[in-house]
C-alpha positions, -999 to 999 in steps of 0.1 A, spaced: -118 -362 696 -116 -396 681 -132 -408 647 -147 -437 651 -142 -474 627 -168 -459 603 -146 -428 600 -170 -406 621 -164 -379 643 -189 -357 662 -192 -319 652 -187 -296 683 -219 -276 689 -200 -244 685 -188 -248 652 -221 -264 642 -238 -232 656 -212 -209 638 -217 -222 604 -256 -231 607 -255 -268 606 -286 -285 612 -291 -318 614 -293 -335 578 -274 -309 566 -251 -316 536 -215 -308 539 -184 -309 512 -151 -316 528 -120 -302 509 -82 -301 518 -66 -272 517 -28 -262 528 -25 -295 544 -60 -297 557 -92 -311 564 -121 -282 557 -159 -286 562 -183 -262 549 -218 -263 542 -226 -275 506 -242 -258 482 -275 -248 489 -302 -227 505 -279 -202 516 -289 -187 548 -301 -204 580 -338 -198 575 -334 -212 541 -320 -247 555 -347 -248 585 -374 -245 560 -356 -271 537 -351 -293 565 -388 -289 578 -398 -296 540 -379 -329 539 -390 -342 574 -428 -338 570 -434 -310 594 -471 -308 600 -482 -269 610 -512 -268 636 -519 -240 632 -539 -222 600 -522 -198 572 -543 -167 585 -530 -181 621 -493 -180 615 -499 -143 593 -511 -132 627 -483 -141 645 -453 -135 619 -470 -99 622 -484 -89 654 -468 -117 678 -487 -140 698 -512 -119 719 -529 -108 687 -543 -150 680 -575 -160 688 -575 -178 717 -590 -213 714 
């Protein structure tokens, strides 16, 4: 892995997936014992926390209404009304 002129490098999908990086996510870098760490900064602190955050920020329109999504967060998709 190379980093790039503007000191950039690409954040393999794994690790990304391990630590619940989503895009837009802030991170803090630290050295420790020699070395370059990454974490996620402070923040929401579990991975639904950061989608809803991130979903927030972006402008994420729902198409669906409030008693809509209660239906589905409780009895899954067969219990909406088809339209």
């Amino acid at each position: 892995m190379r980093i790039t002129s503007k000191g950039q490098v690409t954040i393999p999908q794994d690790i990304r997936d391990a630590l619940g990086l989503l895009p837009h996510t802030e991170v803090e870098f630290s050295i420790e014992r020699g070395r370059a760490v990454l974490r996620p900064a402070t923040g929401p602190v579990d991975r639904g926390a950061r989608i809803v955050s991130h979903l927030k920020a972006h402008g994420a329109k729902m198409r669906m209404s409030s008693k809509e999504l209660l239906a589905l967060l409780r009895d899954g998709p067969d219990e909406l009304d088809p339209r």
